[in-house]
Legacy VTK file of the C-alpha trace (Angstrom):
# vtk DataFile Version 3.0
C-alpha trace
ASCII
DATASET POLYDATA
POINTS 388 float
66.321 69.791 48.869
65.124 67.244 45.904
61.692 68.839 46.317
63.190 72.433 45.969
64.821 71.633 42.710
61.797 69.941 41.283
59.425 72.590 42.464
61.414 74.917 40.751
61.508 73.021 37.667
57.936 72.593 37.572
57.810 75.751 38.034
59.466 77.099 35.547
58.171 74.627 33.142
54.624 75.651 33.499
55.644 79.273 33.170
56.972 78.444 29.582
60.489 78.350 30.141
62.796 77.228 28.005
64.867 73.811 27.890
68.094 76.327 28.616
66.884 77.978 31.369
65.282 74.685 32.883
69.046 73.335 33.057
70.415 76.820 34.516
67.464 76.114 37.254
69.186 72.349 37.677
72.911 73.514 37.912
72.228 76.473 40.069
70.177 74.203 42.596
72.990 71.401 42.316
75.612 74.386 42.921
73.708 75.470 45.685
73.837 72.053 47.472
76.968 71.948 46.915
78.185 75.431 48.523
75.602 74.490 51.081
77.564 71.196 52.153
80.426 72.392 52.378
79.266 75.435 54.711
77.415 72.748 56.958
80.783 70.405 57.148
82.456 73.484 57.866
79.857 74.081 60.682
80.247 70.451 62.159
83.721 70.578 61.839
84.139 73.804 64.033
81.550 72.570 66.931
83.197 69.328 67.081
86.756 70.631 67.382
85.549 73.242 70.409
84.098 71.085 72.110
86.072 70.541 75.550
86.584 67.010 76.711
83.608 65.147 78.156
83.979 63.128 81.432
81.854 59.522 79.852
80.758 56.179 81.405
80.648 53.140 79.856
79.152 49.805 80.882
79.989 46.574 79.130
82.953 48.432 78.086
85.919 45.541 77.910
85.162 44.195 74.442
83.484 44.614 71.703
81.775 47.732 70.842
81.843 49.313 74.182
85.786 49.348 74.018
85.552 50.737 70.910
83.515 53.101 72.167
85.835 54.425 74.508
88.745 54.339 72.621
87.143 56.528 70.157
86.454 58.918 73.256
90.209 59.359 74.442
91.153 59.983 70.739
89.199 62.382 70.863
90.441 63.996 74.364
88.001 62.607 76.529
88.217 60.929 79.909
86.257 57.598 80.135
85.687 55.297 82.710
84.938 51.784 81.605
83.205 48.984 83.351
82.621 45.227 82.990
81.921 42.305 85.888
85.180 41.397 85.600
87.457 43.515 87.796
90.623 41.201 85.533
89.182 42.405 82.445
88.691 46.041 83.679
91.904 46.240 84.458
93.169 44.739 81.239
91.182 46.704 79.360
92.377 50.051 81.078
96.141 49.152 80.373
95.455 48.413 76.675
93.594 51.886 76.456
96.467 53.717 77.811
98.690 52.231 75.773
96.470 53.021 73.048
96.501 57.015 73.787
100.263 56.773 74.523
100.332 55.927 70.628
97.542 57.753 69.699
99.529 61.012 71.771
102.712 60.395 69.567
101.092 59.896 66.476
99.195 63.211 66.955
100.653 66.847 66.228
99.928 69.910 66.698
95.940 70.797 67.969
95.198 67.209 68.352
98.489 66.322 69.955
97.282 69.262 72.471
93.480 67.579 72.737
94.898 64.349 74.400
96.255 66.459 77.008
93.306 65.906 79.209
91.865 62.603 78.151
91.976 59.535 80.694
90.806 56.270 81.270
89.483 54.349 84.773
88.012 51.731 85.188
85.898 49.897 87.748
83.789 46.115 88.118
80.254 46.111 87.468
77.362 44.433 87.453
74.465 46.135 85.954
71.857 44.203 87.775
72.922 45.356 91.049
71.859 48.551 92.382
75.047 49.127 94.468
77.196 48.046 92.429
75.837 50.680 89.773
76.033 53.364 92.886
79.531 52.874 92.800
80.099 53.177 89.438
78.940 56.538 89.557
80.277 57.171 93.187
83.868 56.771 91.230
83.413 58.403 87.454
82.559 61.459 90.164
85.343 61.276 92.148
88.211 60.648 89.339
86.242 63.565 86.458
84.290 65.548 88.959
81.022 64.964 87.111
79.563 63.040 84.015
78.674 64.459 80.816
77.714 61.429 78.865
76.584 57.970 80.320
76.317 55.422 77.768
74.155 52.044 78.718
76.209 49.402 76.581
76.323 46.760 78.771
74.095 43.358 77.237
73.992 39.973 76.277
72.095 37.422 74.721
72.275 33.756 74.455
72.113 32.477 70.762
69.638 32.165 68.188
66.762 29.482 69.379
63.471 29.393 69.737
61.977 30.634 73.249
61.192 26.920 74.356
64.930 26.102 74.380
65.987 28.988 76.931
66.208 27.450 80.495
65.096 30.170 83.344
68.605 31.314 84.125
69.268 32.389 80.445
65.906 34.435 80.251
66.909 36.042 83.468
70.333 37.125 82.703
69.307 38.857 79.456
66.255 40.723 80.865
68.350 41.561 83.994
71.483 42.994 81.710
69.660 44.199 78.951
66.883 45.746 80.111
67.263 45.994 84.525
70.727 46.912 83.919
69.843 49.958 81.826
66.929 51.038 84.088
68.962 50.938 87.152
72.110 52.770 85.011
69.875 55.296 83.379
67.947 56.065 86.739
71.830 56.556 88.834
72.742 58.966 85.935
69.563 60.989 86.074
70.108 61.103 89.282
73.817 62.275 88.948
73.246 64.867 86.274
70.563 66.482 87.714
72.451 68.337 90.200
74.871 69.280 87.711
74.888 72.768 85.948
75.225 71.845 82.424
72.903 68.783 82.752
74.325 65.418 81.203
73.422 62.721 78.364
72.300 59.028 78.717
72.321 56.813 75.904
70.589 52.962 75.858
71.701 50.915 73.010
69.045 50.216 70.169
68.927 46.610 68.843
67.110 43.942 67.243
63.232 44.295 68.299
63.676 47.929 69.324
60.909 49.410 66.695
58.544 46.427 67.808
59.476 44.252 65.111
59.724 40.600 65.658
62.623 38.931 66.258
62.344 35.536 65.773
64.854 32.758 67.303
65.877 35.741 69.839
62.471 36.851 71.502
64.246 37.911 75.016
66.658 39.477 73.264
64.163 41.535 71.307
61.514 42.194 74.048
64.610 43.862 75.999
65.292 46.319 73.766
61.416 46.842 72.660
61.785 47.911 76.356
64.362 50.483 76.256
62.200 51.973 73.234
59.654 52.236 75.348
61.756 53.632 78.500
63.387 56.093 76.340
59.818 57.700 75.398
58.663 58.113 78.885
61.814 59.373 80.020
61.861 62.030 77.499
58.429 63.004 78.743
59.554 62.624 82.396
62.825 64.716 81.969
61.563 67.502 79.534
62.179 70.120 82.090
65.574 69.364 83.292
68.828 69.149 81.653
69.255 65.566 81.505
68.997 64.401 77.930
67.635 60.460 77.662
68.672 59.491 74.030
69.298 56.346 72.149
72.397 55.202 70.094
71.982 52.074 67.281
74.708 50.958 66.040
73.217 48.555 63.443
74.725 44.734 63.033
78.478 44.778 64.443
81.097 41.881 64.133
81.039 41.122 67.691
80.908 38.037 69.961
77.354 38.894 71.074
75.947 38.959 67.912
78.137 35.985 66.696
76.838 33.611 69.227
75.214 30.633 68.284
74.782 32.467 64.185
75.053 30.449 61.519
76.762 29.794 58.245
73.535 31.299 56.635
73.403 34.573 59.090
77.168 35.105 58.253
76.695 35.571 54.879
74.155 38.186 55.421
76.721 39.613 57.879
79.120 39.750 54.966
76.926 42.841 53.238
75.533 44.572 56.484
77.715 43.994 59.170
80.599 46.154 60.163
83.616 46.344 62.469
83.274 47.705 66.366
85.681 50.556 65.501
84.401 51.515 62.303
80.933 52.008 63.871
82.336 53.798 67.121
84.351 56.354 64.423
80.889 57.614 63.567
79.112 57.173 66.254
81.187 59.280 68.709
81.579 62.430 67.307
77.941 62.842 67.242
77.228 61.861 70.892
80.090 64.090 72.143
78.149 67.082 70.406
74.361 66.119 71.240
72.175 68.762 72.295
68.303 68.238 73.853
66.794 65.049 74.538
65.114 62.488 72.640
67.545 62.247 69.772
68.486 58.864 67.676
72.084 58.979 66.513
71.917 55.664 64.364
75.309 54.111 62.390
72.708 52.570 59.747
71.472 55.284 57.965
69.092 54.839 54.764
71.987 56.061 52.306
74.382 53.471 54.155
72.099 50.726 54.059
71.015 51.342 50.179
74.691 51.449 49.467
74.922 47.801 50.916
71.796 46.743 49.358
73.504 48.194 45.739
76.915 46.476 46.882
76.004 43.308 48.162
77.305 41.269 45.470
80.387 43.087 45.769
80.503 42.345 49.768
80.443 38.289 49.076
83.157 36.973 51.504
83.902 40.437 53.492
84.021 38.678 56.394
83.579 35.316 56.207
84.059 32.841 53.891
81.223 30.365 52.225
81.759 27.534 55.447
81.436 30.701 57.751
85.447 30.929 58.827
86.308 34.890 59.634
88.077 36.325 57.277
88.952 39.344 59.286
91.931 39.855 61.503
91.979 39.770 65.479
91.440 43.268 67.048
95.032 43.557 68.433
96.007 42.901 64.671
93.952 45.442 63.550
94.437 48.146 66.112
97.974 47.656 66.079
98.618 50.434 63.809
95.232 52.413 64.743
96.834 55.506 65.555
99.455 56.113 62.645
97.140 55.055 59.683
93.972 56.984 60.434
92.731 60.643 59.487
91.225 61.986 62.750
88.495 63.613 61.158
87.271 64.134 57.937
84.875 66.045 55.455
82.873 63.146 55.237
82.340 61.985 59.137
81.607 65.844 59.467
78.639 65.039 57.263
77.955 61.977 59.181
77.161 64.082 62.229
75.066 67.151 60.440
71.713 68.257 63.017
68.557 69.622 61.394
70.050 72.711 61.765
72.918 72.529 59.675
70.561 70.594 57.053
68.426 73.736 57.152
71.393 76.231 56.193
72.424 73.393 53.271
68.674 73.556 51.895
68.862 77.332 52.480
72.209 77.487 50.738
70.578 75.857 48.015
67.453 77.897 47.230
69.736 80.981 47.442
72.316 80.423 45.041
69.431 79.140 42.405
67.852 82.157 43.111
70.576 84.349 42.690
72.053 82.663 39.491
68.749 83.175 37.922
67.965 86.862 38.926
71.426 87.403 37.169
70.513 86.333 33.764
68.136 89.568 33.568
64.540 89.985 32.223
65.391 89.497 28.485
66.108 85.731 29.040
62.562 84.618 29.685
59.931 84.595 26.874
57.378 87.379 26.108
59.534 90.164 27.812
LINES 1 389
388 0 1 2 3 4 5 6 7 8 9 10 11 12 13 14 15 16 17 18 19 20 21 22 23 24 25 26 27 28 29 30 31 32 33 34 35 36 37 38 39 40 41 42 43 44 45 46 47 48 49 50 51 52 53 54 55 56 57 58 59 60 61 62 63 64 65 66 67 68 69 70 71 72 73 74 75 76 77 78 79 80 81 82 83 84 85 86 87 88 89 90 91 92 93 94 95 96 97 98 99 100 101 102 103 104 105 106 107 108 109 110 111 112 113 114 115 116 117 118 119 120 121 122 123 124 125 126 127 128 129 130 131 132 133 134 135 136 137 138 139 140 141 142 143 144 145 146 147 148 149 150 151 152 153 154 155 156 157 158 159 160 161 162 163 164 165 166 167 168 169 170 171 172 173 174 175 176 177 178 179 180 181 182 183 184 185 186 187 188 189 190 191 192 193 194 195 196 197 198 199 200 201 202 203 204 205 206 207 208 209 210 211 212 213 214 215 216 217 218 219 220 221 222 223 224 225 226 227 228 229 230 231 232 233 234 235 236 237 238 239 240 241 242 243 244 245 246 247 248 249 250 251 252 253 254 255 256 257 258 259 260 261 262 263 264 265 266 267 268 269 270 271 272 273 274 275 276 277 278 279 280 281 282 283 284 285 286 287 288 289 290 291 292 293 294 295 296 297 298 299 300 301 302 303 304 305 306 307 308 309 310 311 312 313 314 315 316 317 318 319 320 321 322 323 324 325 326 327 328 329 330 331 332 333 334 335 336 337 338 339 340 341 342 343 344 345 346 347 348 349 350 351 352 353 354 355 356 357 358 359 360 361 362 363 364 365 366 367 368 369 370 371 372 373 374 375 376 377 378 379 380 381 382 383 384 385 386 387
């Protein structure tokens, strides 16, 4: 859209337009964009709110992001099953989520009072690294939903910030065998699963630290995991072009939780302070575009460039967010701050709705655009521009 406006600038310029018309040119592009957004919110807005409920598994879904995660789902109607090795903390976990859509239910009116009808939550031990264990999983999201729509590989770990020579064998083992075995073995069941179901299904592995290639110093397991899950998510793509399973990944940039806590320093919380947000805040965004995905191969990424530049410009501004200069939190505990989730939160907004925009609705905004500068300038008649 920026290059639309200037080429038509330019344009104009070298035509030998005036310094009047070259600002109608600007307003009736900026109008455009404008016009154009709003159609494309509009657009998001309606796909999101007819979408039926999804039937969605979780793993590592008991704290953290992943129960964030599924809250977020059965606000928005869904049914979730959630899964952790625990079977105490699974079942925990599943009380405090119904309790959470018994609020969220009388909070609600109307339409989204009506939405929550159908959403539910189950729950069932897991480990990740065990190929029955994972069976079973799936053996029971089928026979409590029926099916799975979305399968989302959250489950990992990772075992402070040192250099490679201080890991013993058992710590190496347990993150490549969660991080990266665990979503092999997950992603492989739910192919499997979806497959053989009419409308298909979606798998999502969790992007992290190390998955462009990048180094990662002082966490090199950690990084060559998800490196890995890069790499599986490319061959999968390949390997499932012709079927309706969609392999996708999800980042969800640098979250205040305990697995990215562990073993940081006073130094890394600062930089936490400006980049880092909290599970449900990221899971706000996150969901509503993995409920509506469509394809295969698709990124759906909390840290966007405008979101990170806005940090970068606010970071003196973000000094002591969340922790203070000897590294104490600042923040409150999650049952503090989830307390009141359900009464003091806008379901949806004009602004997540442009969170979630596809390349298609994009398209129809940079349409938008060229048309209304087009037609604002065809109006002003012949007899504006010079030598006619």
């Amino acid at each position: 859209m920026m290059s639309t406006g200037v080429v038509l600038a330019v344009g104009f310029q070298l035509s030998g337009g005036d310094s009047q018309m070259n600002a109608l040119i600007w307003y009736s592009w900026l109008g455009g964009i404008i016009i154009g957004t709003m159609v494309g919110a509009n657009m998001v807005l309606e796909e999101h709110c007819k979408a039926g409920p999804r039937n969605v598994v979780i793993t590592g879904s008991t704290r953290g992001l992943g129960k964030a995660l599924a809250r977020e789902f059965l606000l928005s109607g869904d049914r979730v099953v959630v899964a952790s090795r625990s079977s105490e903390s699974v079942r925990m976990t599943v009380t405090e989520l119904e309790e959470n859509l018994k609020e969220g239910m009388m909070a609600a009116g109307g339409s989204s009072k009506k939405n929550l009808v159908h959403a539910k939550v189950a729950g069932i031990a897991c480990d990740v690294c065990e190929p029955a264990d994972v069976q079973k999983l799936s053996n029971f999201a089928v026979n409590e939903f029926g099916s799975i729509d979305i399968w989302i590989n959250n489950a990992g770990t990772n075992k402070g910030f040192k250099p490679l020579l201080q890991f013993t064998n058992e710590e190496i083992e347990q993150i490549v065998s969660t991080n990266l075995v665990g979503s092999i073995l997950c992603t492989r069941e739910a192919m499997r699963v979806m497959r053989d179901q009419p409308k298909g299904g979606h798998i999502f592995n969790m992007d992290g630290a190390g998955s462009g290639g990048s180094s990662t110093p002082l966490t090199a397991v950690y990084g060559s995991t998800k490196c890995g899950l890069r790499q599986l998510q490319a061959s999968l793509f390949k390997e499932s072009k012709r079927s309706k399973v969609g392999v996708h990944t999800a980042s969800p940039g640098m979250v205040l939780t305990d697995l990215l806590l562990s073993g940081s320093t006073i130094q890394n919380k600062q930089m936490f302070n400006i980049i880092c947000e909290l599970p449900e805040t990221v899971a706000r965004t996150l969901v509503p575009r993995i409920r509506v995905v469509k394809g295969s191969g698709k990124a759906i990424n909390y840290l966007t460039p405008p979101r990170i530049l806005l940090a970068l410009v606010t970071a003196w501004l973000r000094r002591g967010r969340w922790f203070d200069d000897q590294g104490r939190a600042l923040y409150a505990a999650e049952a503090d701050r989830i307390r009141n989730w359900a009464e003091n939160r806008a379901r949806f907004s004009f602004t997540d709705a442009m969170e979630m925009y596809t390349e298609n609705t994009w398209v129809s905004v940079f349409s938008l655009s060229v048309v209304c500068a087009f037609i604002i300038l065809s109006s002003t008649g012949s007899n504006t521009f010079p030598g006619t």
